[in-house]
C-alpha atoms as an extended CHARMM CRD file, in Angstrom:
* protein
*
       229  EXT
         1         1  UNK       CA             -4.2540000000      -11.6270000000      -60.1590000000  PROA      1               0.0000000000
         2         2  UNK       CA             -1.2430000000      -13.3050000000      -58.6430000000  PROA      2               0.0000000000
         3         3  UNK       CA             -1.9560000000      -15.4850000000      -55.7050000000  PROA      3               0.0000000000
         4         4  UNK       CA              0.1040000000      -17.5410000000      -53.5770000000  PROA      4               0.0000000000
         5         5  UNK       CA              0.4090000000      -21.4400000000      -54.0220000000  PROA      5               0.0000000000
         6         6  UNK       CA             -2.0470000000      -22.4980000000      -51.4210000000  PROA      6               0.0000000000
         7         7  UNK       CA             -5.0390000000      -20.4230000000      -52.8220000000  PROA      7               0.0000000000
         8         8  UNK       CA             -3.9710000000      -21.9400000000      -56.2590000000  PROA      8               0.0000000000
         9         9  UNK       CA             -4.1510000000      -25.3230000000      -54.7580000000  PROA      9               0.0000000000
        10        10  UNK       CA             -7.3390000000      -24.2230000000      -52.9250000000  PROA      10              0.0000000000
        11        11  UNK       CA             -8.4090000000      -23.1000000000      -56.0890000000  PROA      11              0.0000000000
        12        12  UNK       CA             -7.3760000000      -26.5260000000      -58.0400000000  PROA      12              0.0000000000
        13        13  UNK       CA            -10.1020000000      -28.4720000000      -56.3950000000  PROA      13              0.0000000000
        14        14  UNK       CA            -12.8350000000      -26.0570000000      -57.4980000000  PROA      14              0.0000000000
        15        15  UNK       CA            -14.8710000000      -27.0820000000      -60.4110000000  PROA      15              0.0000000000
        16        16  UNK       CA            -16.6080000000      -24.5950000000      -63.1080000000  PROA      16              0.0000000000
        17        17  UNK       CA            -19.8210000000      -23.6010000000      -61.5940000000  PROA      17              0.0000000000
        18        18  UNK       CA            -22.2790000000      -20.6670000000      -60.8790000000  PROA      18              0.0000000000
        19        19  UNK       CA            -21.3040000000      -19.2190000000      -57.7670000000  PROA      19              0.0000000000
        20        20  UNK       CA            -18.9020000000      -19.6820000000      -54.6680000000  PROA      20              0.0000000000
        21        21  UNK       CA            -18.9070000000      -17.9470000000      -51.2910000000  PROA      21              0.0000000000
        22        22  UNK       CA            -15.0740000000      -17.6370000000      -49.6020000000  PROA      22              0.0000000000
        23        23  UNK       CA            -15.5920000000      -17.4450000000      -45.9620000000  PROA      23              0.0000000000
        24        24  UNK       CA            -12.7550000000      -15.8180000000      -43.6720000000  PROA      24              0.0000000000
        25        25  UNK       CA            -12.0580000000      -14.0110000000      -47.6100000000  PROA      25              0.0000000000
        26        26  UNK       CA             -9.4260000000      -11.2800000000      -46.3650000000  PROA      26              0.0000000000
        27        27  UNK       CA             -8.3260000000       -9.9950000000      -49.0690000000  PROA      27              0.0000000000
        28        28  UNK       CA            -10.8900000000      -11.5970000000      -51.7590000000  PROA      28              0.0000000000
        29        29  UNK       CA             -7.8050000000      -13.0060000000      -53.4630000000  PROA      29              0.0000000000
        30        30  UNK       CA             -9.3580000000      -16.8840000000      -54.1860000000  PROA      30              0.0000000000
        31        31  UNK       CA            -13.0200000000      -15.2820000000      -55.3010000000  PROA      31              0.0000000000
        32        32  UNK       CA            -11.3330000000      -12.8610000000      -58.0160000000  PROA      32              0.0000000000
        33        33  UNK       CA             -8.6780000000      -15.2550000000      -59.2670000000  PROA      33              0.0000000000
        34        34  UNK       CA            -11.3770000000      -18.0580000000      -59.4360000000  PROA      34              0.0000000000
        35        35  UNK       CA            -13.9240000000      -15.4640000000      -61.8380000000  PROA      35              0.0000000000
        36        36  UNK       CA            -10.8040000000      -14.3610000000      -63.4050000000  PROA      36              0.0000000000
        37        37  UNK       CA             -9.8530000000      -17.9120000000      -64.4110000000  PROA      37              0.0000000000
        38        38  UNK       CA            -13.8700000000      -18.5410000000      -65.5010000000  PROA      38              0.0000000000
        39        39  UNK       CA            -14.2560000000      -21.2100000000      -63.0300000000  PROA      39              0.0000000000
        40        40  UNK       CA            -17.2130000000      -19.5380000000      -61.2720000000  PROA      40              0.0000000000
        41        41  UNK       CA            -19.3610000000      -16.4080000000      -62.6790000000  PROA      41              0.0000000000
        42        42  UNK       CA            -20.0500000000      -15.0320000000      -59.2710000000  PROA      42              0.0000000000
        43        43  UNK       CA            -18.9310000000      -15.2930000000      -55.4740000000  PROA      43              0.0000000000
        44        44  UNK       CA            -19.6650000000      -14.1370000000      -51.9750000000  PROA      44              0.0000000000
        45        45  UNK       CA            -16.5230000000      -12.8710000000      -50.1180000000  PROA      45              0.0000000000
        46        46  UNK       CA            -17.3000000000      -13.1120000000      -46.7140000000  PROA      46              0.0000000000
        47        47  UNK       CA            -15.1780000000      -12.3250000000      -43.3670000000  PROA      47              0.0000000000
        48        48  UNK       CA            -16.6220000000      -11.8730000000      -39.5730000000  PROA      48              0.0000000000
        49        49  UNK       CA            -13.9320000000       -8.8450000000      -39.2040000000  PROA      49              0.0000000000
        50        50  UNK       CA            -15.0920000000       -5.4840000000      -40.7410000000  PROA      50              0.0000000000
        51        51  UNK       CA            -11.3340000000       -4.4580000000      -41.9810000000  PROA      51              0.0000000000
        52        52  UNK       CA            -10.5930000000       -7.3880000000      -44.1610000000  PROA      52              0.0000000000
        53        53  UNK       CA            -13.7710000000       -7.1790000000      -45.9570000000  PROA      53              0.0000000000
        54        54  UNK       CA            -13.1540000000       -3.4720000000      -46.8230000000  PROA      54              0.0000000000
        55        55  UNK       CA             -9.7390000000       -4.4110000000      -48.2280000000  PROA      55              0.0000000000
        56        56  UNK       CA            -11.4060000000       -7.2910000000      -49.7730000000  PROA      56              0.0000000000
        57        57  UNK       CA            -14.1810000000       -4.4170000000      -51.5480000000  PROA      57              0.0000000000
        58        58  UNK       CA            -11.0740000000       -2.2350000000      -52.7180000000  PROA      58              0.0000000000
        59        59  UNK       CA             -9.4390000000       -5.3520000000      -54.1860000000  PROA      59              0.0000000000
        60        60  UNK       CA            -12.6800000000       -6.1610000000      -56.2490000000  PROA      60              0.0000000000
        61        61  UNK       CA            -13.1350000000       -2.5390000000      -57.3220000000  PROA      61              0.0000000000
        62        62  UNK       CA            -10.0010000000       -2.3800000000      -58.3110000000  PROA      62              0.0000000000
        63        63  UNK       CA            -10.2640000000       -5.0620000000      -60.5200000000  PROA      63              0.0000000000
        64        64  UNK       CA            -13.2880000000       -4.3840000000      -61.7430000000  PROA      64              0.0000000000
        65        65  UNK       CA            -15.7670000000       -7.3670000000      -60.0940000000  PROA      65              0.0000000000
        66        66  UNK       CA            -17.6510000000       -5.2000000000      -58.6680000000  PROA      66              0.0000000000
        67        67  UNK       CA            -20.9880000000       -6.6020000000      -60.2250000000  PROA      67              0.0000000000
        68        68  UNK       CA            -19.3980000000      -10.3700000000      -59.8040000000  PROA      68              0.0000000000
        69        69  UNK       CA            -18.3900000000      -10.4420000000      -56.1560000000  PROA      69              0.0000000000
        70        70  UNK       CA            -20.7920000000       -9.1670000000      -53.3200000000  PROA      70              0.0000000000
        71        71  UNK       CA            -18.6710000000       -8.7480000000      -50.0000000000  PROA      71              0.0000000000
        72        72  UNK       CA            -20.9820000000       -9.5800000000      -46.2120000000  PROA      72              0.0000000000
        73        73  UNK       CA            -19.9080000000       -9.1280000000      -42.9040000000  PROA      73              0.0000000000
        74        74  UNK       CA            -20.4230000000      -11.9410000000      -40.6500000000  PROA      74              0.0000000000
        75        75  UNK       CA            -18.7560000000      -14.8830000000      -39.1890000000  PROA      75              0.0000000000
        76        76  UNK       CA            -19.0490000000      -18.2890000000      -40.5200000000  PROA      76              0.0000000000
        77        77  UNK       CA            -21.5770000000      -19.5500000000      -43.1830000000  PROA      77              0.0000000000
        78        78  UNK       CA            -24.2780000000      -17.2420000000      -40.7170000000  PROA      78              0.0000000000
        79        79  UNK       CA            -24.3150000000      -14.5090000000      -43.9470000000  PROA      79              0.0000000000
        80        80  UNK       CA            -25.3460000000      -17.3620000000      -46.4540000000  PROA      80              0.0000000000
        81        81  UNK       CA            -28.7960000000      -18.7380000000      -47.4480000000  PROA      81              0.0000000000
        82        82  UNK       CA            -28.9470000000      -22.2510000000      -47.9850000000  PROA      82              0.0000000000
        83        83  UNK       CA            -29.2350000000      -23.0180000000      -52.0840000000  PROA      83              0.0000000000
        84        84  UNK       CA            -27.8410000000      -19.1250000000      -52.3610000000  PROA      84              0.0000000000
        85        85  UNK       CA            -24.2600000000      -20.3120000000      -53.3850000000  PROA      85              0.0000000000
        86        86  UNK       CA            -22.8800000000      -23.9970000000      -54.9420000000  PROA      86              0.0000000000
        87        87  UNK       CA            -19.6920000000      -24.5120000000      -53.0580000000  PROA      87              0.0000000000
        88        88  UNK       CA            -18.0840000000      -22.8580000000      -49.8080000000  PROA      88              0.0000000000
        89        89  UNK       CA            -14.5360000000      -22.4700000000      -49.3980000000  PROA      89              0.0000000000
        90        90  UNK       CA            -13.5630000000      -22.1870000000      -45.4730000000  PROA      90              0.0000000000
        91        91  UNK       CA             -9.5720000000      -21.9870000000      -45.3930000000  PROA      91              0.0000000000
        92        92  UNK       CA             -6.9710000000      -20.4820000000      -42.9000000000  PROA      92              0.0000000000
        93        93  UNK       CA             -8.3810000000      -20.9040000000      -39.9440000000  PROA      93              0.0000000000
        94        94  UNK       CA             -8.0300000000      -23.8520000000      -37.3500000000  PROA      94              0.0000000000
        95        95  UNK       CA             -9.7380000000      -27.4460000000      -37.4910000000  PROA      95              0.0000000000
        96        96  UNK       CA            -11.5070000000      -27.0430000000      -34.5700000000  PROA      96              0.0000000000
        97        97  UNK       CA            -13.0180000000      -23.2060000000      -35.6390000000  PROA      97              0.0000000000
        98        98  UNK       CA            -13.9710000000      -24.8530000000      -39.1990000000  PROA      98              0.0000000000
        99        99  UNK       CA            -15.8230000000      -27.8220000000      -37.5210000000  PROA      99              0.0000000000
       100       100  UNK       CA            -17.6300000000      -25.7570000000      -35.2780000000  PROA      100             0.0000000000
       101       101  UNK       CA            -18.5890000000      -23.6400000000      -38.6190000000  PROA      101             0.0000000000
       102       102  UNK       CA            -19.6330000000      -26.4740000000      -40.3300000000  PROA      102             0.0000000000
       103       103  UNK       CA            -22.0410000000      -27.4820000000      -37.1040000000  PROA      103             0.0000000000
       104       104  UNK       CA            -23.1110000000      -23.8400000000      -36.5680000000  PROA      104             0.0000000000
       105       105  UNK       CA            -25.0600000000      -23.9810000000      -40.1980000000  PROA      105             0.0000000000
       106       106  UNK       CA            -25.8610000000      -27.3420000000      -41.2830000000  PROA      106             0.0000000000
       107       107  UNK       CA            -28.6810000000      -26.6080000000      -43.2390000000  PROA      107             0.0000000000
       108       108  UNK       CA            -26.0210000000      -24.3840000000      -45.6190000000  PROA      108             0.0000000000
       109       109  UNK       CA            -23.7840000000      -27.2890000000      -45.7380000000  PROA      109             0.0000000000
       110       110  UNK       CA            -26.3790000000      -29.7850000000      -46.7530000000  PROA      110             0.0000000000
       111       111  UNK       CA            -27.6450000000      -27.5610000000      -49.7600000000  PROA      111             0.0000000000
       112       112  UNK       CA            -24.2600000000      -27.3640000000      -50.8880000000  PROA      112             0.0000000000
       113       113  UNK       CA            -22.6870000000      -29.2640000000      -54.0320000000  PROA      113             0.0000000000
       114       114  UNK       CA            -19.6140000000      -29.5890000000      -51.9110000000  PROA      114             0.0000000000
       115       115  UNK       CA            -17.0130000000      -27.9150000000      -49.2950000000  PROA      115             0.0000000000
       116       116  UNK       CA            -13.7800000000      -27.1970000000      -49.7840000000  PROA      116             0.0000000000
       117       117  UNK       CA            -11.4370000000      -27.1260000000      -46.0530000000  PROA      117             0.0000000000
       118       118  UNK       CA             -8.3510000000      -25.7990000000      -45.3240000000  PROA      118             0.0000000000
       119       119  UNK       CA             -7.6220000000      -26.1690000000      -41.5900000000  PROA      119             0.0000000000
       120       120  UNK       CA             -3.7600000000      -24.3470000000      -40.6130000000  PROA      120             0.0000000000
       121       121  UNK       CA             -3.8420000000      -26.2720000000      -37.6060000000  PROA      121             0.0000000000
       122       122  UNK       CA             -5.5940000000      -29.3960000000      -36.2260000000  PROA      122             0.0000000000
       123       123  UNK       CA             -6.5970000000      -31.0870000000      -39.8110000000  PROA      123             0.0000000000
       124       124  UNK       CA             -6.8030000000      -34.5620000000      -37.4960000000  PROA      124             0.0000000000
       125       125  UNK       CA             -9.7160000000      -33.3860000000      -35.7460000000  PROA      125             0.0000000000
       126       126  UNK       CA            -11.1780000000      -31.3740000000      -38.4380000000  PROA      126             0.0000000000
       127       127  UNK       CA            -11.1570000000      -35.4410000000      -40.4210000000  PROA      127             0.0000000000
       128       128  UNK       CA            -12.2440000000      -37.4800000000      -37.5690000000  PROA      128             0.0000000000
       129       129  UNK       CA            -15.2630000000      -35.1870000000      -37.1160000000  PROA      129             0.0000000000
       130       130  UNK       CA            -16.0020000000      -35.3110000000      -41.1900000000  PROA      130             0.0000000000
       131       131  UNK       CA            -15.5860000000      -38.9830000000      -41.2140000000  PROA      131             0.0000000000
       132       132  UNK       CA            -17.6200000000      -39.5090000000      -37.8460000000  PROA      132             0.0000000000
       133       133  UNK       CA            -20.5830000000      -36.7630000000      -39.1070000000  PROA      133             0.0000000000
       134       134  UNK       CA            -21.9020000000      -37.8890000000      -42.4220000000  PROA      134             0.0000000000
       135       135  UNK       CA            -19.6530000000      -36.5260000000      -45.1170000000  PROA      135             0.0000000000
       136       136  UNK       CA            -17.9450000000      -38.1830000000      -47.8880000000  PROA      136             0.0000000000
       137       137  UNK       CA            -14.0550000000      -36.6860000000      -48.8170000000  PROA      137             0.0000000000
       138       138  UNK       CA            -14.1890000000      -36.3580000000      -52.1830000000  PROA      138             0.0000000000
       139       139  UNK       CA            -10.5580000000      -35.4050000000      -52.7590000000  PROA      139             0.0000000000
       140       140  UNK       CA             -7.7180000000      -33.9970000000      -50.7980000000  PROA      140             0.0000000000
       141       141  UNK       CA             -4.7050000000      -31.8000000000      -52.1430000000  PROA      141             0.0000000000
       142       142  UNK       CA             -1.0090000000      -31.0340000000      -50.1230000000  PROA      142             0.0000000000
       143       143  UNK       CA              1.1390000000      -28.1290000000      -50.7720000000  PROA      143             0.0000000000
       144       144  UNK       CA              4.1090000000      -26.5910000000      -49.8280000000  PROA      144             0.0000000000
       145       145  UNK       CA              3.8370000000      -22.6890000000      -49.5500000000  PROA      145             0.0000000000
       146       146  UNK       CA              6.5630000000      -20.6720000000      -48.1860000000  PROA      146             0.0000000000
       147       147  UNK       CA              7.8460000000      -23.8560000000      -46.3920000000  PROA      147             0.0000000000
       148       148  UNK       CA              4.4690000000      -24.8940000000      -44.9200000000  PROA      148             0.0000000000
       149       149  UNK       CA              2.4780000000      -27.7190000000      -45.7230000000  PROA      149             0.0000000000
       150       150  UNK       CA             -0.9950000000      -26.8980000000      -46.3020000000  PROA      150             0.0000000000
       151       151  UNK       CA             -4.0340000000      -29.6250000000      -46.1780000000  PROA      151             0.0000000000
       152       152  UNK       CA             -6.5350000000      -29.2990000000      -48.3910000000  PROA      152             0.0000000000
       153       153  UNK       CA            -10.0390000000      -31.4870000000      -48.4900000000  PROA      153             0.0000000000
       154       154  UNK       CA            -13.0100000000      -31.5310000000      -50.4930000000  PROA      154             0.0000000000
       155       155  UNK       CA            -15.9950000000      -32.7010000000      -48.9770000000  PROA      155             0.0000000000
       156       156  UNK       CA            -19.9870000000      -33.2980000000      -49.4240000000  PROA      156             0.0000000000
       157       157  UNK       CA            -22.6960000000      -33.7330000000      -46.8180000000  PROA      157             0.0000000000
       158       158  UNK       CA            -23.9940000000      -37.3980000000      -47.5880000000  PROA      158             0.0000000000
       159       159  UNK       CA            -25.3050000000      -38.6520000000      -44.2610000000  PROA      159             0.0000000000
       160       160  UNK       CA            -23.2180000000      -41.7940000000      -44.4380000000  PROA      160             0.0000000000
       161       161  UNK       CA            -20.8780000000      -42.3900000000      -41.7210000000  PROA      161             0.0000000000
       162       162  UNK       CA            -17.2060000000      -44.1660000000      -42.5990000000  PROA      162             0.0000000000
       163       163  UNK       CA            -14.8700000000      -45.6070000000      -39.8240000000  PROA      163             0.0000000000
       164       164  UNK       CA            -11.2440000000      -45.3480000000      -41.0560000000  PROA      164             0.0000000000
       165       165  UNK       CA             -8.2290000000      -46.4200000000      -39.4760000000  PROA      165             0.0000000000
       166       166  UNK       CA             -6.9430000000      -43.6620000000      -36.7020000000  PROA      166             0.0000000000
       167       167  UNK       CA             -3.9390000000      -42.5980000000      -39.0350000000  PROA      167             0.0000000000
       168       168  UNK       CA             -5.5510000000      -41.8100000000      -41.5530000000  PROA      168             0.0000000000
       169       169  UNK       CA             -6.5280000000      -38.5290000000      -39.5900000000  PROA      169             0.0000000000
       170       170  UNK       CA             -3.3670000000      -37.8810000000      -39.7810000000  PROA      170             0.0000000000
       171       171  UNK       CA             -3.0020000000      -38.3500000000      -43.1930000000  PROA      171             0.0000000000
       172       172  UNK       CA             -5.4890000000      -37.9460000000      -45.6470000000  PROA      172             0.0000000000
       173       173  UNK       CA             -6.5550000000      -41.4480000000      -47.2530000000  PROA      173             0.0000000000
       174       174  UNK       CA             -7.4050000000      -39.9070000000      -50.7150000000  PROA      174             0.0000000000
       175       175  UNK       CA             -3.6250000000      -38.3410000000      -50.6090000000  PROA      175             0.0000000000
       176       176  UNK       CA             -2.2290000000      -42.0350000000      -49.6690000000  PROA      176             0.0000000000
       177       177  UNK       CA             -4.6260000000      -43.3300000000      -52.5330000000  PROA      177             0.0000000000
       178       178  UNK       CA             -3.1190000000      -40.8670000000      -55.6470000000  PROA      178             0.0000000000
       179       179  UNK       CA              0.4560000000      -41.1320000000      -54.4130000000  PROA      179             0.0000000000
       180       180  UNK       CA              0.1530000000      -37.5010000000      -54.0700000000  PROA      180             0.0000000000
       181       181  UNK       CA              3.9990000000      -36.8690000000      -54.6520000000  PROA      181             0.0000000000
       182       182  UNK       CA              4.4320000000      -34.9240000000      -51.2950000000  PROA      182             0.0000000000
       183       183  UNK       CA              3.2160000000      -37.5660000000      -49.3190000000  PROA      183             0.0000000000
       184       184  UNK       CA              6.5680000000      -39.0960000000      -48.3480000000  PROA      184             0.0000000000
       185       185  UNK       CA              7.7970000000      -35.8750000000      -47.2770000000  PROA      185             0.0000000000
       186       186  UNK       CA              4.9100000000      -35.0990000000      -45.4190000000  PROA      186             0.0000000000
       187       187  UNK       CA              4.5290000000      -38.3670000000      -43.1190000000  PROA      187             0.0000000000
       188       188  UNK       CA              8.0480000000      -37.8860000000      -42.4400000000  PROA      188             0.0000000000
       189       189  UNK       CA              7.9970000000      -34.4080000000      -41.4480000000  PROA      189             0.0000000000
       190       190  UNK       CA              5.0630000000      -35.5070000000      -39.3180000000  PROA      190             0.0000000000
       191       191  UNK       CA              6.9700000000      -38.4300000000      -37.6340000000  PROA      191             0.0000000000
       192       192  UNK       CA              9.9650000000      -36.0700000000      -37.0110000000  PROA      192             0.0000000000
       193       193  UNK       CA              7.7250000000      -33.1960000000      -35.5340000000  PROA      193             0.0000000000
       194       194  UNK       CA              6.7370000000      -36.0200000000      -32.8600000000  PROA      194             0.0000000000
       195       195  UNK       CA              9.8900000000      -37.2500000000      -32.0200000000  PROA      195             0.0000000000
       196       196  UNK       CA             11.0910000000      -33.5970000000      -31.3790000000  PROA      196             0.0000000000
       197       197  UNK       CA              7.9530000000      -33.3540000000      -28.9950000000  PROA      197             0.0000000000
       198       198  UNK       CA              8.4540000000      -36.6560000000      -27.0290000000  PROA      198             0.0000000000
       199       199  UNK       CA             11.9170000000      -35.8710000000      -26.2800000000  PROA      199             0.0000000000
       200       200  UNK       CA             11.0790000000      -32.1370000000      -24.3650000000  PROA      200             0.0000000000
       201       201  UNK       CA              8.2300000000      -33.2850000000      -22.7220000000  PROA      201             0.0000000000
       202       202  UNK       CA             10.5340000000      -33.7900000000      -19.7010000000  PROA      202             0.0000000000
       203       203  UNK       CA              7.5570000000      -33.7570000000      -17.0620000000  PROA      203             0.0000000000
       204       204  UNK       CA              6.6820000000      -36.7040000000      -15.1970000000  PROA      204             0.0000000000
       205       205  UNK       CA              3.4330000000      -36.4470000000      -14.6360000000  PROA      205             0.0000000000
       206       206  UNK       CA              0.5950000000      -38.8780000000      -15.6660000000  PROA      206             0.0000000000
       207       207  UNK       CA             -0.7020000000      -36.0290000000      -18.0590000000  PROA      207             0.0000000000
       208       208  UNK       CA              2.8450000000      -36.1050000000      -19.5890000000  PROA      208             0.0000000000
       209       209  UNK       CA              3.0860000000      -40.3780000000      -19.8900000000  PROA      209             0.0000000000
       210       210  UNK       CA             -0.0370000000      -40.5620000000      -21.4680000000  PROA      210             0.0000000000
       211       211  UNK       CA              0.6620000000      -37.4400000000      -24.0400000000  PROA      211             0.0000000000
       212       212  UNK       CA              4.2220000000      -39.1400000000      -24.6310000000  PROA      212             0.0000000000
       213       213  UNK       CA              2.5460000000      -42.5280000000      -24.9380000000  PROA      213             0.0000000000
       214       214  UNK       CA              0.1440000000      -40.7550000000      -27.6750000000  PROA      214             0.0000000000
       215       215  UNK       CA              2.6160000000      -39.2980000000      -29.6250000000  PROA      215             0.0000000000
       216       216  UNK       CA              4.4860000000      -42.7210000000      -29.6590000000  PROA      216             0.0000000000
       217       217  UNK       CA              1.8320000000      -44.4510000000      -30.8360000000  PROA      217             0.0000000000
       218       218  UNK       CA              0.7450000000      -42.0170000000      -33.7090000000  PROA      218             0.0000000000
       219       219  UNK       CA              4.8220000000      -42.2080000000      -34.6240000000  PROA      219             0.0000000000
       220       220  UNK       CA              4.5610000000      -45.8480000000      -34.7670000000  PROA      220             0.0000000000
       221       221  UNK       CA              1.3090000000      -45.9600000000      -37.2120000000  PROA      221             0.0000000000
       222       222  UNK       CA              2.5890000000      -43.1370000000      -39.0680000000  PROA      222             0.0000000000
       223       223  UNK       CA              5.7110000000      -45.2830000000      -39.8950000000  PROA      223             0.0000000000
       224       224  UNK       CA              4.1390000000      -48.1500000000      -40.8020000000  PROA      224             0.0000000000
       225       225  UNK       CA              2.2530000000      -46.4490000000      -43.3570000000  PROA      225             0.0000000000
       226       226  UNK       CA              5.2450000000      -44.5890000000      -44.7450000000  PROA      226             0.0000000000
       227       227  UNK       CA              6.6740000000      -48.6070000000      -45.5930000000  PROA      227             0.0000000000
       228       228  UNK       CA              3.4080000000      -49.0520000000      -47.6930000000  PROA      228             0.0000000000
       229       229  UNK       CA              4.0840000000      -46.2110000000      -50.0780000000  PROA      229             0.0000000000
């Protein structure tokens, strides 16, 4: 099956093992192309809306997974057991939805080998609550998929807490670490998305100073990183 470049890159990060579930799955894409590739014999392709998960059972019929992938209809990690699966894949939906996913069913997360994120907006939030609530990033991929960037970060429940810099929930340590070679491109695309924000906030309203004075100050960090590279 041919899927787009940020379920590939999603996919990337998974390693060979027993069995996945795909949460928000829509169209089951990532679960078939990861049993198609033999990175996982079985998966769960799970979605809380009832249409996408009966386009997600015609894709697997068609393709013949039928006995590979099971399809549930729920929201969240609610229609998995803990120890049922070995890794979750959350991706596509915002940072602060996947946190509150992540806190809805903690005893799934902790039986998990690992987690793999993809937060479309809000991946700052979605990393200060990982580093701030016990989990360890394992790895972190970047992509560029019909002219988005896409975040992507592996993580693991280890009840450690680690205090990072604040920029570097802006940009993923483990991506600053490996050079990743869209980094560059990245922090600046960041650090011109800011400036374009500063200069129409035209309010002048304390709300507006300190949102400006934010913004500034992430610009500012964001820079001084981009000299390190």
């Amino acid at each position: 099956m041919n899927i787009s470049l940020r379920l590939k890159t999603i996919g990337s990060l998974v390693d060979k093992c027993e069995k996945i579930c795909d949460i928000g799955t829509d169209h089951a894409y990532l679960p078939i192309y990861l049993i198609e590739k033999d990175i996982c014999n079985n998966a769960i392709a799970s979605d809380i809306n009832k249409g996408p998960v009966e386009k997600a059972k015609s894709n697997i019929k068609k393709e013949g997974l039928s006995d590979k992938i099971t399809c549930r209809l729920g929201g969240g990690l609610k229609t998995i057991r803990p120890n049922e699966v070995d890794v979750a894949i959350i991706a596509g939906m915002g940072g602060n939805l996947i946190r509150d996913i992540i806190e809805e069913s903690k005893d799934v997360f902790k039986s998990l080998d690992y987690c793999i994120l993809q937060p479309v907006q809000n991946p700052d939030i979605l990393r200060k609550y990982i580093y701030q609530s016990g989990y360890d990033i394992l790895d972190e991929e970047l992509c560029i998929d019909e002219g988005k960037y896409y975040e992507i970060i592996k993580i693991k429940y280890n009840d450690k807490f680690e205090t990072v810099e604040d920029v570097y929930y802006e940009v993923g340590k483990k991506l600053i670490d490996k050079k990743h070679p869209l980094i560059k491109d990245y922090i600046n695309f960041k650090i011109n998305k800011y400036k374009n924000i500063v200069k129409y906030i035209k309010d002048d309203t304390e709300l507006a100073s300190i949102r400006k004075s934010q913004l500034n100050n992430n610009i500012i960090k964001l820079e001084e990183l981009i000299k390190c590279l």
